[in-house]
ROTORMI-869392 format. One line per field, with one value per residue: residue number from 1; chain; y, z, x of N, C-alpha, C in turn. Coordinates in nm, 4 decimals, decimal comma. Last residue first. Example, Ala and Ser with C-alpha at 12.3 -4.5 7.8 and 13.67 -1.06 7.14 Angstrom:
# ROTORMI-869392
pos	[2 1]
unit	[A A]
n.v	[-0,2250 -0,5690]
n.w	[0,7080 0,7800]
n.u	[1,2850 1,3190]
ca.v	[-0,1060 -0,4500]
ca.w	[0,7140 0,7800]
ca.u	[1,3670 1,2300]
c.v	[0,0030 -0,3300]
c.w	[0,7870 0,7800]
c.u	[1,2900 1,3200]
# end
This chain:
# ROTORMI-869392
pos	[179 178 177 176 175 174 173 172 171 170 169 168 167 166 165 164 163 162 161 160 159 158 157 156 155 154 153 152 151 150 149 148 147 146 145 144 143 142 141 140 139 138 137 136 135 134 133 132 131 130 129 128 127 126 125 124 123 122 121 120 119 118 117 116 115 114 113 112 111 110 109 108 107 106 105 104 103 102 101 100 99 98 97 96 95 94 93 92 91 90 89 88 87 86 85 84 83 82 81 80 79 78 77 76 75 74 73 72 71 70 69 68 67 66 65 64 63 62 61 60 59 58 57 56 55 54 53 52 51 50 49 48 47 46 45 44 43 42 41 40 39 38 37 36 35 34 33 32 31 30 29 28 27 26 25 24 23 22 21 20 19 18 17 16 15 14 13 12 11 10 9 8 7 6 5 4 3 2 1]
unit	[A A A A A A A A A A A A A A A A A A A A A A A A A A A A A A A A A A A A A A A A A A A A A A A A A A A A A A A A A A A A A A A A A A A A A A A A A A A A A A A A A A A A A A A A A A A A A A A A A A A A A A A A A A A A A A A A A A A A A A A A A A A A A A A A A A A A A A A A A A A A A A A A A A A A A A A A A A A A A A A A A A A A A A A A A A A A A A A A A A A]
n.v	[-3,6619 -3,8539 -3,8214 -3,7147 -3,9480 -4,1251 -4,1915 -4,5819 -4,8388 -5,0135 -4,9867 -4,7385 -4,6015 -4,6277 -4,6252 -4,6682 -4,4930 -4,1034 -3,8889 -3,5824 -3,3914 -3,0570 -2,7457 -2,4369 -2,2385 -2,1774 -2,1865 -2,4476 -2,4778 -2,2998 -2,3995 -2,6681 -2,6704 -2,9364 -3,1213 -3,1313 -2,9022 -2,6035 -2,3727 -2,0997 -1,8663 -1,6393 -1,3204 -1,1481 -0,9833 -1,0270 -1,1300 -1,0661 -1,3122 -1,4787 -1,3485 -1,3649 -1,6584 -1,7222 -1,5260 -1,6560 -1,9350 -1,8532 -2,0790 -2,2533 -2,4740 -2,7123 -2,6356 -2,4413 -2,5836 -2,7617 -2,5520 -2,5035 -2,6452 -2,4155 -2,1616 -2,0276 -1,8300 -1,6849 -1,4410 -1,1883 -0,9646 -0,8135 -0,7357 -0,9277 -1,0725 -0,9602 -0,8773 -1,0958 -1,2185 -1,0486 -1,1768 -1,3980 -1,3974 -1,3736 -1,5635 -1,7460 -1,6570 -1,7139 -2,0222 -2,1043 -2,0349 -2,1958 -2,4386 -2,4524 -2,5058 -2,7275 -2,9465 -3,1388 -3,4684 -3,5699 -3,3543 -3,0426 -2,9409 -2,5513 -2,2983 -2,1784 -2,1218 -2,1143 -2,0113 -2,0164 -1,8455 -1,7097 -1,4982 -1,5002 -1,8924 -2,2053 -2,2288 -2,1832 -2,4588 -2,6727 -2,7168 -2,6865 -2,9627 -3,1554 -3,0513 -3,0547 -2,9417 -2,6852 -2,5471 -2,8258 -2,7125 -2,5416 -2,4275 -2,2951 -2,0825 -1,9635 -1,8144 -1,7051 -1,5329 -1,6767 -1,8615 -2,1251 -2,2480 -2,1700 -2,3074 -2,5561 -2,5122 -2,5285 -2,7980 -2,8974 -2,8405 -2,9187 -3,2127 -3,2354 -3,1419 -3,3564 -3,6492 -3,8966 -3,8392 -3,7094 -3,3791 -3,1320 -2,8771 -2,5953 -2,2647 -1,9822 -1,7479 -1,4906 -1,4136 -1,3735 -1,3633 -1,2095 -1,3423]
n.w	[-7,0512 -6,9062 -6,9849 -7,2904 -7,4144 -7,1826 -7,1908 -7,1885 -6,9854 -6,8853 -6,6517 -6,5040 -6,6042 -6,4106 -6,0766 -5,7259 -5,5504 -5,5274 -5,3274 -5,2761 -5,0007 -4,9403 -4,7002 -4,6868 -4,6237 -4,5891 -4,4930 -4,4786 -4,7366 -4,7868 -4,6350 -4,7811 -5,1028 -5,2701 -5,5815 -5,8097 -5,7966 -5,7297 -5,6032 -5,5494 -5,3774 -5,3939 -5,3128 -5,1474 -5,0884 -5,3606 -5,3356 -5,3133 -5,2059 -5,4070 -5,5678 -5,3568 -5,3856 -5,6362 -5,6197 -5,4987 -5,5678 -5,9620 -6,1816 -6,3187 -6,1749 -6,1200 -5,8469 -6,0099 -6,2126 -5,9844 -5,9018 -6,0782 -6,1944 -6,2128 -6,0142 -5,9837 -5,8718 -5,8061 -5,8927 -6,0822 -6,0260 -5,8273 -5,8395 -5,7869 -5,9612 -6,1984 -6,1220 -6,1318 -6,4145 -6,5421 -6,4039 -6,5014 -6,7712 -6,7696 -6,6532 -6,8717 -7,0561 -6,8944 -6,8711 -7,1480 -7,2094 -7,0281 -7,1118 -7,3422 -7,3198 -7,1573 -7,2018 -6,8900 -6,7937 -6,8168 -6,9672 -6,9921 -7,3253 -7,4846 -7,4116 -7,1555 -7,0469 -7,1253 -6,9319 -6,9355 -6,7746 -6,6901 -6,7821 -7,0570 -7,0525 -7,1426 -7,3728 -7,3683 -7,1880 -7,3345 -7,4327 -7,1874 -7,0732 -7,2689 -7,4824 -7,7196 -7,6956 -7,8053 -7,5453 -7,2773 -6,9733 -6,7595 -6,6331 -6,6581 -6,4553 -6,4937 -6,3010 -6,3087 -6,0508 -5,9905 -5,9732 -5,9622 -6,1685 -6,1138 -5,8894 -6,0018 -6,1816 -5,9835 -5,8696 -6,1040 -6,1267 -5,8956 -5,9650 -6,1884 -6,1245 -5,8989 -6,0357 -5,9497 -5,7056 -5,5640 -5,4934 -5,3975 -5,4098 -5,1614 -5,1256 -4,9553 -4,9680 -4,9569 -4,7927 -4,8946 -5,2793 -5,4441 -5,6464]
n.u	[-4,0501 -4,1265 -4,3590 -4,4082 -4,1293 -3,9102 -3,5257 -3,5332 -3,4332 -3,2212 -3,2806 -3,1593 -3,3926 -3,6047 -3,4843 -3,4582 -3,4292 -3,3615 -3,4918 -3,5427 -3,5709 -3,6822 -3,7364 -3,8989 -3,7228 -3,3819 -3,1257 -3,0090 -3,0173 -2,8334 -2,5678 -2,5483 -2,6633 -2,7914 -2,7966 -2,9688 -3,2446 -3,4443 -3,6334 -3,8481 -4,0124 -4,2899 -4,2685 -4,2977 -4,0763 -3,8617 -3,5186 -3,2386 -3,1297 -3,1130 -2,9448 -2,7395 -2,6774 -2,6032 -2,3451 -2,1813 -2,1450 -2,1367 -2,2157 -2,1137 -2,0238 -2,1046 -2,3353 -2,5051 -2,6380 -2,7803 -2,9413 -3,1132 -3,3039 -3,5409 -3,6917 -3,9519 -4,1873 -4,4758 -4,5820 -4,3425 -4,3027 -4,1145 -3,9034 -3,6901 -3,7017 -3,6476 -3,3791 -3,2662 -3,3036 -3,0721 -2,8199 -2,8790 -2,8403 -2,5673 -2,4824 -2,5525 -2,3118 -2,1061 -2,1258 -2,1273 -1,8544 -1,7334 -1,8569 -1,6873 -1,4315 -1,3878 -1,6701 -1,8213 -1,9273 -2,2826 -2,4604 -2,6230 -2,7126 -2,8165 -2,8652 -3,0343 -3,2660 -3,6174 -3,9309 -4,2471 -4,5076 -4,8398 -4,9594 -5,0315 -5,1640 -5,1609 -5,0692 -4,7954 -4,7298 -4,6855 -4,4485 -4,3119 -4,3817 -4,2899 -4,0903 -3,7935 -3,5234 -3,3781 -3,2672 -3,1856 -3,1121 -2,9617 -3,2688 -3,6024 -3,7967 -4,1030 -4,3647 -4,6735 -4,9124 -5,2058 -5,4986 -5,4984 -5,3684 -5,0912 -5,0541 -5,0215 -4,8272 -4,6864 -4,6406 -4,5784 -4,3165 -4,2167 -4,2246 -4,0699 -3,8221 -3,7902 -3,8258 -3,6004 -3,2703 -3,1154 -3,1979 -3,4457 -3,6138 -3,6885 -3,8662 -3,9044 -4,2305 -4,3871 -4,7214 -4,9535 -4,9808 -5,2446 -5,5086]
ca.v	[-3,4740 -3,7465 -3,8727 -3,7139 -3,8627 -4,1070 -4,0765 -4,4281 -4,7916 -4,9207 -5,1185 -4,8752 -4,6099 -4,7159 -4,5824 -4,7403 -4,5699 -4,2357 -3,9961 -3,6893 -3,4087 -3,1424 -2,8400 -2,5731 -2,2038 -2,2439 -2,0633 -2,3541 -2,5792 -2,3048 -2,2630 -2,6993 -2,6360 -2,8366 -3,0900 -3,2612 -2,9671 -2,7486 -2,4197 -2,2229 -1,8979 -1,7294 -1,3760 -1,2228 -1,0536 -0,9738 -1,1479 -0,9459 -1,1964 -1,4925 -1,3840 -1,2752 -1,5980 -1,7787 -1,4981 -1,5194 -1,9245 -1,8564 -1,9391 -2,2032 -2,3980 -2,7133 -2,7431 -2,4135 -2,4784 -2,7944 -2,6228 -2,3992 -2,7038 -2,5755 -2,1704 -2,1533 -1,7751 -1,8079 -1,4495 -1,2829 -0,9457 -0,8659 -0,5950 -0,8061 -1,1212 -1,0005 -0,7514 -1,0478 -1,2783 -1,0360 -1,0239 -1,4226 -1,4240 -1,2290 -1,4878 -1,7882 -1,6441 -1,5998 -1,9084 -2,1174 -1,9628 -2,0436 -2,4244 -2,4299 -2,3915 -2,5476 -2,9076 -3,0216 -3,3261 -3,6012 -3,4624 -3,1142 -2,9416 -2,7201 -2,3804 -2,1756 -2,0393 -2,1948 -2,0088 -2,1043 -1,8191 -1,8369 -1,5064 -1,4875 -1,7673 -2,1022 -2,2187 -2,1003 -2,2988 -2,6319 -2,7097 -2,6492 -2,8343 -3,0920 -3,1344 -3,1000 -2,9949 -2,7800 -2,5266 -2,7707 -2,8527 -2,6703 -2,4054 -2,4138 -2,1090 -2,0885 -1,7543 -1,7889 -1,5673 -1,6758 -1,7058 -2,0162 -2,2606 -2,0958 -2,1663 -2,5223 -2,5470 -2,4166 -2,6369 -2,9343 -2,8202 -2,7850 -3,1430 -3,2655 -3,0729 -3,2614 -3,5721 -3,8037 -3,9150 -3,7928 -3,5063 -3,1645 -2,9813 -2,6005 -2,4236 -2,0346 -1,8596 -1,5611 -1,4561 -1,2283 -1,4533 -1,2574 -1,2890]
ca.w	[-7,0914 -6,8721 -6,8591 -7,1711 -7,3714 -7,2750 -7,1430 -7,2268 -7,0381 -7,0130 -6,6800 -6,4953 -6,6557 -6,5372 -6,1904 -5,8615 -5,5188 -5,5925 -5,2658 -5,3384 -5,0556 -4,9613 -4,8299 -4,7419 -4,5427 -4,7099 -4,5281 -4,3444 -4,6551 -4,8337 -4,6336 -4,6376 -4,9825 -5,1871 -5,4397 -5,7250 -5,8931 -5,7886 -5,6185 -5,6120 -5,4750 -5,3454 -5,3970 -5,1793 -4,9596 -5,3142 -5,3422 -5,3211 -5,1036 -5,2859 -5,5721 -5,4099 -5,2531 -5,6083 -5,7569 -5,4230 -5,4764 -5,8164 -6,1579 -6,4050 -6,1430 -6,2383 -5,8429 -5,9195 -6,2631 -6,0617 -5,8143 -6,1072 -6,2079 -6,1907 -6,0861 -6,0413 -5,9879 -5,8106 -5,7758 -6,0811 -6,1575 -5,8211 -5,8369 -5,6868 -5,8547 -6,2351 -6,1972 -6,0348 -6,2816 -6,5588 -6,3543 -6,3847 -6,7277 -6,8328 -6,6016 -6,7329 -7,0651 -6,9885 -6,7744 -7,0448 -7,3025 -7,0741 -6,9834 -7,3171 -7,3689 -7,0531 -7,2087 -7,0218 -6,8105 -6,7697 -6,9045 -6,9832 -7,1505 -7,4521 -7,5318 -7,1842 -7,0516 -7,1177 -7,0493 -6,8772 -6,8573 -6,6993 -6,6435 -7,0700 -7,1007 -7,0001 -7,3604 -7,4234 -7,1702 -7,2728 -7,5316 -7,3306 -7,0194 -7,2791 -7,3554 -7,7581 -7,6777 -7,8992 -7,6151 -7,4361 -7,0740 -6,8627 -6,6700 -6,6628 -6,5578 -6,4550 -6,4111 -6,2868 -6,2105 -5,9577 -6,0250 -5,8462 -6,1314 -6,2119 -5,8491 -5,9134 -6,2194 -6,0952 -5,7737 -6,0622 -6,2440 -5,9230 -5,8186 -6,1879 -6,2078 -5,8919 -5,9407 -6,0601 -5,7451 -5,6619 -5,4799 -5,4315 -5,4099 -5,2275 -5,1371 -5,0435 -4,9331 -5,0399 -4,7544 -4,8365 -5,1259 -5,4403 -5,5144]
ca.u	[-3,9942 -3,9610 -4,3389 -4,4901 -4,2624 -4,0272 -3,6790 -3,4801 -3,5517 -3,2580 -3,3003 -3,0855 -3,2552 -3,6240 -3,4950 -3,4950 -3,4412 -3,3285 -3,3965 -3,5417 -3,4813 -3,7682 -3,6413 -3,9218 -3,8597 -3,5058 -3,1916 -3,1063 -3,0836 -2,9210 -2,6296 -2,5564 -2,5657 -2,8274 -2,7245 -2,8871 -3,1365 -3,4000 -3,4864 -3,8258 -3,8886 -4,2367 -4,2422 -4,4468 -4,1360 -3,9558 -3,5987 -3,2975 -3,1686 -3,2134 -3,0243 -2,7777 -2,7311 -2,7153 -2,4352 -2,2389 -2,2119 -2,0817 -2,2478 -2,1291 -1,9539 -2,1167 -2,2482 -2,4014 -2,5976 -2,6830 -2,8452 -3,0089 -3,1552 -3,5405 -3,5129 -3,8688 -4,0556 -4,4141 -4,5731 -4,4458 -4,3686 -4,2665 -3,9681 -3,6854 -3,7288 -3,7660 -3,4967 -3,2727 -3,3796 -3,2402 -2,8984 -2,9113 -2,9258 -2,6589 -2,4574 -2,6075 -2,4956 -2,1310 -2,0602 -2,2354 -1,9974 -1,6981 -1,8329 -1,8896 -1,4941 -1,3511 -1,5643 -1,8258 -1,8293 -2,1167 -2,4301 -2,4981 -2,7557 -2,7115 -2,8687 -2,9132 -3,2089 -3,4900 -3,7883 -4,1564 -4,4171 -4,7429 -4,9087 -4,9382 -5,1785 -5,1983 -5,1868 -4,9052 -4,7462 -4,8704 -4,5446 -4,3176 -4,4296 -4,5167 -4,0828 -3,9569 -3,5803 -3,4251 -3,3912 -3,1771 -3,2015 -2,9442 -3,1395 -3,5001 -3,6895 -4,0154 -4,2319 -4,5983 -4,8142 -5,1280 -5,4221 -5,5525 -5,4960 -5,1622 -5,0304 -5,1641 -4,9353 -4,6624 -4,6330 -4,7218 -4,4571 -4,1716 -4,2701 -4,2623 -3,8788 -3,7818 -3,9169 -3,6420 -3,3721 -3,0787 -3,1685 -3,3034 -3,6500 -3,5563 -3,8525 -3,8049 -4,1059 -4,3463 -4,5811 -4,9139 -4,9665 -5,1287 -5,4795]
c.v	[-3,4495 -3,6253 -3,7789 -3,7602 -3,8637 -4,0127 -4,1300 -4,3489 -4,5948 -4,9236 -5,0669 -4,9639 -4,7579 -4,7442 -4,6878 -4,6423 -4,6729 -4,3845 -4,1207 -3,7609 -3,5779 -3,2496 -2,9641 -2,6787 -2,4291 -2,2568 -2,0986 -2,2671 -2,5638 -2,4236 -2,2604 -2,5347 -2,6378 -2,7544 -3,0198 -3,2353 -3,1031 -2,8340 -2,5690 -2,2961 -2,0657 -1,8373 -1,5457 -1,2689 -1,1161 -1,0716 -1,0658 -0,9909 -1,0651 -1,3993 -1,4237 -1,2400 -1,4840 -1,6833 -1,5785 -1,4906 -1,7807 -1,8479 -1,9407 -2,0657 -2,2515 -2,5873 -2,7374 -2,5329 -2,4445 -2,6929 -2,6973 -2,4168 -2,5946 -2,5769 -2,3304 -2,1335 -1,9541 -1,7992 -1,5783 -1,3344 -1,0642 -0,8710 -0,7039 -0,7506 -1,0133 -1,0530 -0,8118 -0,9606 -1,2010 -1,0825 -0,9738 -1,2391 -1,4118 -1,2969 -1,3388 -1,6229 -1,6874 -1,5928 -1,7471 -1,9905 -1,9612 -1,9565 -2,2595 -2,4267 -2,3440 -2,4459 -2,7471 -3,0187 -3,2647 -3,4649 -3,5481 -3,2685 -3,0201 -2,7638 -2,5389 -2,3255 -2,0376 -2,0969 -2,0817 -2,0554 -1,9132 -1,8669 -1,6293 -1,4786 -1,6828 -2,0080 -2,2168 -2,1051 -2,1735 -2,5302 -2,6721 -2,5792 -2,7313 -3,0086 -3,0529 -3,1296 -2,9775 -2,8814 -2,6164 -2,7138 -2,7427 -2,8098 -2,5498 -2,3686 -2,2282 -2,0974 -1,8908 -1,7738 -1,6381 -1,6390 -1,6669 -1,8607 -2,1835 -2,1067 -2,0961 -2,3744 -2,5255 -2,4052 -2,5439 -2,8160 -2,8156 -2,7425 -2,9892 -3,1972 -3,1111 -3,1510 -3,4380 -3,7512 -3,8275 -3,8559 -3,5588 -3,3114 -3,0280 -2,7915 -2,4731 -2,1948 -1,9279 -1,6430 -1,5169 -1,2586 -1,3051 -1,3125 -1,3195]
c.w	[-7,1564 -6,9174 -6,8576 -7,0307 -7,3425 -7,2888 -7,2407 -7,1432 -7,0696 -7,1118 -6,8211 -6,5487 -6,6365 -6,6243 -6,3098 -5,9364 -5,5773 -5,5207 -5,3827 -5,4260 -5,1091 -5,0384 -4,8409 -4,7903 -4,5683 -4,5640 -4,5445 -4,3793 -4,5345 -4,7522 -4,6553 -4,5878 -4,8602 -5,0993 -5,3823 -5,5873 -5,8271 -5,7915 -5,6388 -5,6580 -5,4709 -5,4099 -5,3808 -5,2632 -5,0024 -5,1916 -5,2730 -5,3643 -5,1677 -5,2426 -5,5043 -5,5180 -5,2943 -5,4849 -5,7173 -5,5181 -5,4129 -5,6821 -6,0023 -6,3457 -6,2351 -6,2508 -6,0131 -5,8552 -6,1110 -6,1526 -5,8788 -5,9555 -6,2043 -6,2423 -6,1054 -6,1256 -5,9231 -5,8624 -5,7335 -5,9477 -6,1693 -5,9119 -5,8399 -5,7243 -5,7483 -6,0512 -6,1556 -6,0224 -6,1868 -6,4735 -6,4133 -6,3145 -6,5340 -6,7494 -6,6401 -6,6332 -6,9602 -6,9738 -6,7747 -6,9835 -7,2430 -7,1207 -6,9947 -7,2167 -7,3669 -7,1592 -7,1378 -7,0445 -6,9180 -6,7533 -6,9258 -6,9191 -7,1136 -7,3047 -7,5687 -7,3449 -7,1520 -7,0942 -6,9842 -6,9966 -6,8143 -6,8043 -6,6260 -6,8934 -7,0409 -6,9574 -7,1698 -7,3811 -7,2453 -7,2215 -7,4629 -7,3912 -7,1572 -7,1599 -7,3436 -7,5450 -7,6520 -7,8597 -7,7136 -7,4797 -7,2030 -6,9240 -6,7110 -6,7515 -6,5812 -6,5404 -6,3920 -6,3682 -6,1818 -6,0743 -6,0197 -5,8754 -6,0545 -6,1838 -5,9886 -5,8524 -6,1081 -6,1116 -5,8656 -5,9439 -6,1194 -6,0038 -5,8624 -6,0561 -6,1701 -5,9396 -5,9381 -5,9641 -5,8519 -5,7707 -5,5784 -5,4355 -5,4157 -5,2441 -5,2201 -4,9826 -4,9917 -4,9300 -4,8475 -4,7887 -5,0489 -5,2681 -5,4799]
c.u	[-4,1368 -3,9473 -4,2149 -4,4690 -4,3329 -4,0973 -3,8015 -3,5754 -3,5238 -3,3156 -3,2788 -3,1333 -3,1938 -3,4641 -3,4998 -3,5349 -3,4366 -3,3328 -3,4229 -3,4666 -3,5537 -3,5993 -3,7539 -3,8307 -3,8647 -3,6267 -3,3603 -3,1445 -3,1727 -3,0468 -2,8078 -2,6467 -2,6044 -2,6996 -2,7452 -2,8921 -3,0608 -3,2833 -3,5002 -3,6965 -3,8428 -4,1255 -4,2130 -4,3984 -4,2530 -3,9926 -3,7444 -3,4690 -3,2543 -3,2492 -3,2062 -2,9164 -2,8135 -2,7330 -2,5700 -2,4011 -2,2995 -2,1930 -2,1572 -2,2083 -2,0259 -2,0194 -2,1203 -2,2609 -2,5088 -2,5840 -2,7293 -2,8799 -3,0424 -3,4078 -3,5395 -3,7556 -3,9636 -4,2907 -4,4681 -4,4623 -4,4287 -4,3113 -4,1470 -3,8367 -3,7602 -3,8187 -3,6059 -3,3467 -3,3567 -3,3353 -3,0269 -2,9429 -2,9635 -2,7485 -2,5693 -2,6166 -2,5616 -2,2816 -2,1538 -2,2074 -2,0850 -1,8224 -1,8065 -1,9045 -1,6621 -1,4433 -1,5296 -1,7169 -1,8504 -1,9950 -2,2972 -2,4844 -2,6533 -2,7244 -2,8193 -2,9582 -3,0694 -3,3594 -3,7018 -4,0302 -4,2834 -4,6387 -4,8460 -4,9040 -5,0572 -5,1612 -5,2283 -5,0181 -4,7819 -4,8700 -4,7184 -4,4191 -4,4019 -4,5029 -4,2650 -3,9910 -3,7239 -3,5116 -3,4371 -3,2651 -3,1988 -3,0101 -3,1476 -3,3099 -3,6383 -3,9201 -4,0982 -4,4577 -4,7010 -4,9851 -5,3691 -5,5538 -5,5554 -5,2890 -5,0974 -5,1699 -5,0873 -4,7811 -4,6638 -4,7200 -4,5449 -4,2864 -4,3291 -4,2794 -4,0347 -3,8615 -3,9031 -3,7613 -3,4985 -3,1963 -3,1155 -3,2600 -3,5016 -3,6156 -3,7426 -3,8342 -4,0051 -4,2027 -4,5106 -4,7984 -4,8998 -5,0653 -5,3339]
# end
C-alpha cells in the first residue's frame, strides 16, 4: 500500500547511527510492502557490509546501490575528487528519473550530505533533487552536516550527537555492527 504523504527526513551528525537509522527505516518499509531504493554514496563497492549482502534476499522491491568506487576519509586528492565529481553527477540525474516518476516508495540518499559538504555535487544539484520529488515519495538524507536550508525544508530532522565511540579506544569497524 503506498503512503498517501511522502516526507523528507534528514538523519545528521557526528555521531554513528545514521546509516542503521536509515536501514532499519528501510527495512520496516520493506516489511510492510513498501519499495525500497537506497543509495550509498562514498563507501566502496569492494566493501563486504550485511546490508549488502541481505538485499537479495528481500527481493527485487528492495534495492541498495553504491554509487561511487572509493570512499573518502580525510582529504581527497583534486584528481578523484574530479572523477568522483563526474560519476556522482551521472548519478544524480538517474536519481532524479527514479525520484520524480515513483518507482519506489522509500528512496535513501545515505552520505549524500557528505557527498555535498565534499563538494562533489553542488548545493543546486541536492535541492533539485528534492524538488522534483514525487508527492508519495518519502526521501531520506544522511551524512555529517545539514544545511541550515535543508533543516527547514525537512518534514523530519533528527541530529546525532557523538558522545563516545569505540574508535577512540581503538576498537576498529566490526562486522555485522559497522559494516
Amino acid at each position: 500500500m503506498p503512503l498517501d504523504t511522502g516526507l523528507i527526513q534528514v538523519y545528521y551528525g557526528q555521531g554513528k547511527g545514521k546509516t542503521t537509522a536509515a536501514l532499519g527505516l528501510a527495512l520496516r518499509a520493506a516489511g510492510q510492502g513498501l519499495r525500497v531504493y537506497f543509495v550509498q554514496f562514498l563507501k566502496p563497492r569492494f566493501l563486504s557490509s550485511g546490508e549488502m549482502n541481505l538485499a537479495p534476499a528481500l527481493g527485487a522491491d528492495f534495492v541498495i546501490e553504491r554509487v561511487n568506487e572509493d570512499s573518502y576519509i580525510g582529504t581527497i586528492s583534486q584528481e578523484l575528487k574530479a572523477k568522483s565529481r563526474q560519476h556522482i553527477s551521472q548519478a544524480v540525474i538517474r536519481l532524479q528519473t527514479v525520484i520524480q516518476n515513483y518507482d519506489f516508495d522509500l528512496i535513501v540518499l545515505d552520505e549524500i550530505l557528505n557527498v555535498l559538504t565534499l563538494e562533489l555535487i553542488s548545493e543546486m544539484e541536492l535541492k533539485n533533487l528534492i524538488t522534483c520529488k514525487h508527492p508519495q515519495v518519502e526521501l531520506v538524507l544522511t551524512g555529517r552536516t545539514a544545511p541550515e536550508w535543508l533543516i527547514k525544508q525537512a518534514d523530519l530532522v533528527t541530529e546525532i550527537k557523538l558522545i563516545k565511540h569505540p574508535y577512540q579506544r581503538g576498537i576498529k569497524a566490526r562486522r555485522g555492527i559497522e559494516f
